[in-house]
HTML snippet that shows the backbone in 3Dmol.js (N, CA, C, O; Angstrom):
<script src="https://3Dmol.org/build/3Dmol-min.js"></script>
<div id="view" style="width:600px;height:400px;position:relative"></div>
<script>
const pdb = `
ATOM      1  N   UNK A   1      -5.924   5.730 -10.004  1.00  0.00           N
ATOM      2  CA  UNK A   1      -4.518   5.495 -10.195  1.00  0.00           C
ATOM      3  C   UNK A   1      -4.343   4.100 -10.785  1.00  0.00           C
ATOM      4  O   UNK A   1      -4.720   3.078 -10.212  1.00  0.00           O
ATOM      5  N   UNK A   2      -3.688   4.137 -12.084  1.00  0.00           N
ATOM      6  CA  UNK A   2      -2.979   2.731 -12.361  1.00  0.00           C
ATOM      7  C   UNK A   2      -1.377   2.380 -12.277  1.00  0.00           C
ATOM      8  O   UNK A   2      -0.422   2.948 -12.807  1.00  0.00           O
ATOM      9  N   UNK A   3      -1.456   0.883 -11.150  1.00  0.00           N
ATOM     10  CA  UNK A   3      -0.584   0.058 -10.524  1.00  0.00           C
ATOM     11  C   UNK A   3      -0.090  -0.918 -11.276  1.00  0.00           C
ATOM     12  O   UNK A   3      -0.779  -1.913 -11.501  1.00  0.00           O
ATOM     13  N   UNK A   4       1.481  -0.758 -11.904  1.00  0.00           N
ATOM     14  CA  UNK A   4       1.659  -2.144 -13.158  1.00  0.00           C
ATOM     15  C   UNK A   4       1.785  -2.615 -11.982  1.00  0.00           C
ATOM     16  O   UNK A   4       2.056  -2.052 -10.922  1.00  0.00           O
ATOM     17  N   UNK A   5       1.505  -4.015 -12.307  1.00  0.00           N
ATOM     18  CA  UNK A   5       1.397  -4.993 -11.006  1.00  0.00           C
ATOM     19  C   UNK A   5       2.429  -6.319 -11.652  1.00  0.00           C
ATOM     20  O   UNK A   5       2.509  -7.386 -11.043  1.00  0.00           O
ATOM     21  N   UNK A   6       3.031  -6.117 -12.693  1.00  0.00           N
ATOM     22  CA  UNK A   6       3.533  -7.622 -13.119  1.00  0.00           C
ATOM     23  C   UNK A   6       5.209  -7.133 -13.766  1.00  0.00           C
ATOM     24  O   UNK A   6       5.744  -7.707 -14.715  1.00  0.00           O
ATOM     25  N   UNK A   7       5.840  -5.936 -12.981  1.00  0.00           N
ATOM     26  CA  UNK A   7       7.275  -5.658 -13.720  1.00  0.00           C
ATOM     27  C   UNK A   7       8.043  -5.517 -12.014  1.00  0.00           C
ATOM     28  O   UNK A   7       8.667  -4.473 -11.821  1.00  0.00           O
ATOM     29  N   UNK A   8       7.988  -6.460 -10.940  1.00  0.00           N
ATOM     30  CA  UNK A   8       8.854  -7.164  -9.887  1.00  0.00           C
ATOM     31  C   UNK A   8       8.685  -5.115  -9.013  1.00  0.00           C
ATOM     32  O   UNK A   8       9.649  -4.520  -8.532  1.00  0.00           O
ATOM     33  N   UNK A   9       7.221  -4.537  -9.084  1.00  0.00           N
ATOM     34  CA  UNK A   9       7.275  -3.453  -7.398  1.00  0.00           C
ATOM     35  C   UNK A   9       6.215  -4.515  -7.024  1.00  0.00           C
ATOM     36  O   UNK A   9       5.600  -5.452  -7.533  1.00  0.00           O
ATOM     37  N   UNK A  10       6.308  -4.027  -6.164  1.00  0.00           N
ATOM     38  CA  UNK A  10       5.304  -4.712  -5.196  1.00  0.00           C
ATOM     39  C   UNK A  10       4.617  -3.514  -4.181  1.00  0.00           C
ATOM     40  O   UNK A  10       5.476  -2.849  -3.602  1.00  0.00           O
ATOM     41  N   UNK A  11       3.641  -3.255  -3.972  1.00  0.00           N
ATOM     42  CA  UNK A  11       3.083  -2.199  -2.920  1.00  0.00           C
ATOM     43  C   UNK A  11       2.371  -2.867  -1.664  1.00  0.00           C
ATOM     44  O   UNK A  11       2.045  -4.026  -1.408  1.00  0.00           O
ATOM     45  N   UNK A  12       2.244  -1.423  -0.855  1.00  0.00           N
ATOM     46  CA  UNK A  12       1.771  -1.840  -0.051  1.00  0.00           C
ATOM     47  C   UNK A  12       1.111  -1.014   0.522  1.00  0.00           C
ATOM     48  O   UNK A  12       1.256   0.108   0.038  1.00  0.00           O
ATOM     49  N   UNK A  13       0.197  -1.090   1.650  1.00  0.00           N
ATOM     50  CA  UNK A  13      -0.749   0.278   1.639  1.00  0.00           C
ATOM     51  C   UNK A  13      -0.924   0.545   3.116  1.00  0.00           C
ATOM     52  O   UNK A  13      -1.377  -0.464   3.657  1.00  0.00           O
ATOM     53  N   UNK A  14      -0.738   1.490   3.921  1.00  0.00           N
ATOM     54  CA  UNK A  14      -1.520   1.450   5.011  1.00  0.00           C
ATOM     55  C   UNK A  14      -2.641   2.641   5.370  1.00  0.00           C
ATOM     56  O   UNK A  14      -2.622   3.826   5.038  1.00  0.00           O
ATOM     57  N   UNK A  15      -3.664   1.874   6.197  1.00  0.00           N
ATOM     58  CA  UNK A  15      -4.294   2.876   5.741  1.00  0.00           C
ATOM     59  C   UNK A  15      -4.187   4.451   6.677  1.00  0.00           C
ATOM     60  O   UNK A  15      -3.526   4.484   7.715  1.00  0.00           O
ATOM     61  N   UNK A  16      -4.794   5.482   6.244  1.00  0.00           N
ATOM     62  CA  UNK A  16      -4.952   6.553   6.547  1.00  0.00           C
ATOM     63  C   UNK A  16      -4.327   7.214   8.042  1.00  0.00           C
ATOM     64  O   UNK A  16      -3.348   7.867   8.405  1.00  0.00           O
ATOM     65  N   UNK A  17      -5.788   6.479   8.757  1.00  0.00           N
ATOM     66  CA  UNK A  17      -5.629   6.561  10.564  1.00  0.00           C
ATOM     67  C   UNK A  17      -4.524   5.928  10.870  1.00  0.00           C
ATOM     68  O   UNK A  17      -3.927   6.518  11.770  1.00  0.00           O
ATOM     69  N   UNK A  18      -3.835   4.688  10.397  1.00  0.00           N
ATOM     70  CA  UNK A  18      -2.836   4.121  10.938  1.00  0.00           C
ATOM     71  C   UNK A  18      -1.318   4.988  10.586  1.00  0.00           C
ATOM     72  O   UNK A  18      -0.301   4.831  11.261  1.00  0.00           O
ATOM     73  N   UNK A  19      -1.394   5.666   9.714  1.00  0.00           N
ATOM     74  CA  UNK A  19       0.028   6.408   9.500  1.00  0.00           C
ATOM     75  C   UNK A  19       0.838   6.889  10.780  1.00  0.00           C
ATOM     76  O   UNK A  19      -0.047   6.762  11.627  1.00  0.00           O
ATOM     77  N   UNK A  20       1.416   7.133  11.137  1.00  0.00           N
ATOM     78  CA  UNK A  20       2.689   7.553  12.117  1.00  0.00           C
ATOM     79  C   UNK A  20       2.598   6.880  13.708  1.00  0.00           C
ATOM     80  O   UNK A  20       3.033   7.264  14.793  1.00  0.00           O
ATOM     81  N   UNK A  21       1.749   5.589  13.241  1.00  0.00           N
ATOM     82  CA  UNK A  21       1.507   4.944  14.247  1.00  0.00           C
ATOM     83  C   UNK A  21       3.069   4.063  14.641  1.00  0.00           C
ATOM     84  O   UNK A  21       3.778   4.045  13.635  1.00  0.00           O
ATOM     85  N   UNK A  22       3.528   3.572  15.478  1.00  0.00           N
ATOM     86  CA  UNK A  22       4.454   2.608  15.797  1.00  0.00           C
ATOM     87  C   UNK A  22       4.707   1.303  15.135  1.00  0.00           C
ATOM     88  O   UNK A  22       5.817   0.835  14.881  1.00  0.00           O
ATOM     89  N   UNK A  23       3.542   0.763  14.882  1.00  0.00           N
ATOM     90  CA  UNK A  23       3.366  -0.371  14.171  1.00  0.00           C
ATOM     91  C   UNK A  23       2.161  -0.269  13.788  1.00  0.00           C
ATOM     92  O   UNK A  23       1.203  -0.383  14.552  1.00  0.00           O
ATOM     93  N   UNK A  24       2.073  -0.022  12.443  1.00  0.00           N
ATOM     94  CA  UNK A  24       0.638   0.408  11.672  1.00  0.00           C
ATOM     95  C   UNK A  24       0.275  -0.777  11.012  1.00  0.00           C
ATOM     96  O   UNK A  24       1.219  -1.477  10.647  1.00  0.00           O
ATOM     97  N   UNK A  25      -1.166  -1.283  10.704  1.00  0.00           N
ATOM     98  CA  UNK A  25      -1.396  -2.280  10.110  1.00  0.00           C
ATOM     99  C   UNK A  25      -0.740  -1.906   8.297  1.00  0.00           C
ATOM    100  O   UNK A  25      -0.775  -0.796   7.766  1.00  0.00           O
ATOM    101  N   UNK A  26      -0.250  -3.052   7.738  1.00  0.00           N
ATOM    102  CA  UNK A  26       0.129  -2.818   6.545  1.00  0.00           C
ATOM    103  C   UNK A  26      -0.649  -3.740   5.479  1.00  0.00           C
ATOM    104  O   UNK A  26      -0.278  -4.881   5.752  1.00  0.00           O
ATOM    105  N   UNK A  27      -1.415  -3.793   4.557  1.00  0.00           N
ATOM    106  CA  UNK A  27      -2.477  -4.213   3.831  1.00  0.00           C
ATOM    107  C   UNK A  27      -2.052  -4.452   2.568  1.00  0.00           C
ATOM    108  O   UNK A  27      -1.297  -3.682   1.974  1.00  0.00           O
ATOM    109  N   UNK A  28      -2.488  -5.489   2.098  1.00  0.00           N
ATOM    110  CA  UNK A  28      -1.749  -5.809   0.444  1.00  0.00           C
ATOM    111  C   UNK A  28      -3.010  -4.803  -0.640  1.00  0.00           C
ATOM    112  O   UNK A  28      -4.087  -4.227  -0.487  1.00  0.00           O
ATOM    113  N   UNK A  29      -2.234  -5.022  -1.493  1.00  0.00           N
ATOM    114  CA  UNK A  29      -3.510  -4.773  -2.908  1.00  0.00           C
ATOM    115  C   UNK A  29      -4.855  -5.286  -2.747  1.00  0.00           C
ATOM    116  O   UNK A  29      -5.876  -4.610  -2.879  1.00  0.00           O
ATOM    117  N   UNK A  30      -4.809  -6.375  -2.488  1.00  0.00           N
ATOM    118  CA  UNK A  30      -6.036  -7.383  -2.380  1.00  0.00           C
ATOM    119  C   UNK A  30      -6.955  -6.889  -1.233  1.00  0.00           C
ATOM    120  O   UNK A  30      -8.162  -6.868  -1.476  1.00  0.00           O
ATOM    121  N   UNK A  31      -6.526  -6.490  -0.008  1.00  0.00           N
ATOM    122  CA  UNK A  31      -7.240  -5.971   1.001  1.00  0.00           C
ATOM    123  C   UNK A  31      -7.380  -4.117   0.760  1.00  0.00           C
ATOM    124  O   UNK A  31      -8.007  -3.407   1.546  1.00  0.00           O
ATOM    125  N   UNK A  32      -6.934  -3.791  -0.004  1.00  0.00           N
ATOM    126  CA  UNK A  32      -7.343  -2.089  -0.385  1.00  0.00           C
ATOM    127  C   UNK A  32      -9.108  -2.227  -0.997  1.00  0.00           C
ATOM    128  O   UNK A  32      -9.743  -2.934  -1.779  1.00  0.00           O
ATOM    129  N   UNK A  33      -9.375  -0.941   0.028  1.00  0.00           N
ATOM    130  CA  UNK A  33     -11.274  -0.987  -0.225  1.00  0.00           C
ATOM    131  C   UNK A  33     -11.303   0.773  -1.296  1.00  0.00           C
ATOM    132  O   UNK A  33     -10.696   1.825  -1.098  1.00  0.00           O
ATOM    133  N   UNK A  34     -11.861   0.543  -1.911  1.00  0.00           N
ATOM    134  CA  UNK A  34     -12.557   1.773  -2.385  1.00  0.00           C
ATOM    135  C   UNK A  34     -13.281   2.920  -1.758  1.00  0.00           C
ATOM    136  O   UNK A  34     -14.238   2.789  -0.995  1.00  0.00           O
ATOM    137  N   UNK A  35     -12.691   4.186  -2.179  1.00  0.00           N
ATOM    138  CA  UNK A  35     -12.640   5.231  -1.527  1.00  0.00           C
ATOM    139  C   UNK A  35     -12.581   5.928  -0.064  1.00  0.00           C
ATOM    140  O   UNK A  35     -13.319   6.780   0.430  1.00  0.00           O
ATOM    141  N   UNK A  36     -11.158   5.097   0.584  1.00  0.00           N
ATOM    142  CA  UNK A  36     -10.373   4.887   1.490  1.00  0.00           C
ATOM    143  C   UNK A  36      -9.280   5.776   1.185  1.00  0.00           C
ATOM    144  O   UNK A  36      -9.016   6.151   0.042  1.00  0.00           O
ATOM    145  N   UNK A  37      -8.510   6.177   2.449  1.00  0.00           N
ATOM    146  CA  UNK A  37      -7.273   6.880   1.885  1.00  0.00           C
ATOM    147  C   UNK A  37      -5.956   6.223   2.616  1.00  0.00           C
ATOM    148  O   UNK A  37      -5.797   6.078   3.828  1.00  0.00           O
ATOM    149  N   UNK A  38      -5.223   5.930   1.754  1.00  0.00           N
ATOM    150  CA  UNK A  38      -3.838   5.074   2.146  1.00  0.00           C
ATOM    151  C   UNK A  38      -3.028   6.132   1.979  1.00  0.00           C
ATOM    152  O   UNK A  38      -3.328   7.281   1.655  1.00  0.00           O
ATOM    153  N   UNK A  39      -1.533   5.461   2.329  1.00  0.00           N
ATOM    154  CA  UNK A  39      -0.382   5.672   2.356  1.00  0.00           C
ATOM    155  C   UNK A  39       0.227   4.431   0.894  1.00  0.00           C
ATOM    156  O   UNK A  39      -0.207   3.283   0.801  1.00  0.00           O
ATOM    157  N   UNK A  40       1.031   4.903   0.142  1.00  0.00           N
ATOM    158  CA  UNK A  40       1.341   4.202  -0.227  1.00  0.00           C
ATOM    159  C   UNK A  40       2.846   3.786  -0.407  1.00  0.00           C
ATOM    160  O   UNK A  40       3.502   4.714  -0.881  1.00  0.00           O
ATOM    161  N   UNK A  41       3.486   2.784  -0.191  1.00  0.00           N
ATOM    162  CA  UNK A  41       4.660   2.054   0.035  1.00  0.00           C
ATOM    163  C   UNK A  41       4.774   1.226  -1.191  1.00  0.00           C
ATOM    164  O   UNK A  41       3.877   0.524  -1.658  1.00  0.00           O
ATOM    165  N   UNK A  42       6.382   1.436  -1.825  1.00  0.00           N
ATOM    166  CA  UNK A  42       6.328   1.026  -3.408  1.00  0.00           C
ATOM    167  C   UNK A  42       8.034   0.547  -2.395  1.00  0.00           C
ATOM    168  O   UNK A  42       8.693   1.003  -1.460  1.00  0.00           O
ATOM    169  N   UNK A  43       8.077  -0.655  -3.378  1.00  0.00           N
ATOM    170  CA  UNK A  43       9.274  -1.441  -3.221  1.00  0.00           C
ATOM    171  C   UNK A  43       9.750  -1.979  -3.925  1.00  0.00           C
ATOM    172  O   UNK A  43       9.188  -3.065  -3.786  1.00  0.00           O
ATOM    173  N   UNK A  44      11.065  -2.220  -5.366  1.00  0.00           N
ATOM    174  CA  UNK A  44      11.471  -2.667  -6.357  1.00  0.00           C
ATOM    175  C   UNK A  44      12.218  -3.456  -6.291  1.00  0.00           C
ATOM    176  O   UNK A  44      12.833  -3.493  -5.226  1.00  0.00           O
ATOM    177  N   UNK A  45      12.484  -4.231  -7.083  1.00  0.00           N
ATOM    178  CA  UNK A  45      13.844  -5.455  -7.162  1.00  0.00           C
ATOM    179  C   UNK A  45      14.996  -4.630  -7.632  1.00  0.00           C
ATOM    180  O   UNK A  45      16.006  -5.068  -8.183  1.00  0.00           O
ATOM    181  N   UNK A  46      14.738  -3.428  -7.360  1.00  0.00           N
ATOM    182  CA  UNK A  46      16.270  -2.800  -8.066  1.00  0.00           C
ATOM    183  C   UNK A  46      17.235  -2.478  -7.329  1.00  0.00           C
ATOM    184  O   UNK A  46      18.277  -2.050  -7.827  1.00  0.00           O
TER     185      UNK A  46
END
`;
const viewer = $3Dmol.createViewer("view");
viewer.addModel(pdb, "pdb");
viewer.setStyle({}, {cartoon: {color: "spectrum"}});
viewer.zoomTo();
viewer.render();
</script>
């Protein structure tokens, strides 16, 4: 998957096991590992 990363979304990822948890860890771009399965959370300036 390609992420424009420079037109103001910002994402965010959590991962897999943590979904429908209460307070799930939430992980930037930078901490996403390869061939892992997230959730993904998209957020715009719009």
């Amino acid at each position: 998957m390609l992420l424009l990363t420079d037109n103001g979304t910002f994402y965010e990822f959590i991962p897999k096991e943590e979904y429908g948890k209460e307070n799930p860890k939430i992980i930037t771009l930078k901490e996403v590992e390869k061939d892992k399965e997230y959730v993904l959370v998209i957020t715009t300036n719009a």
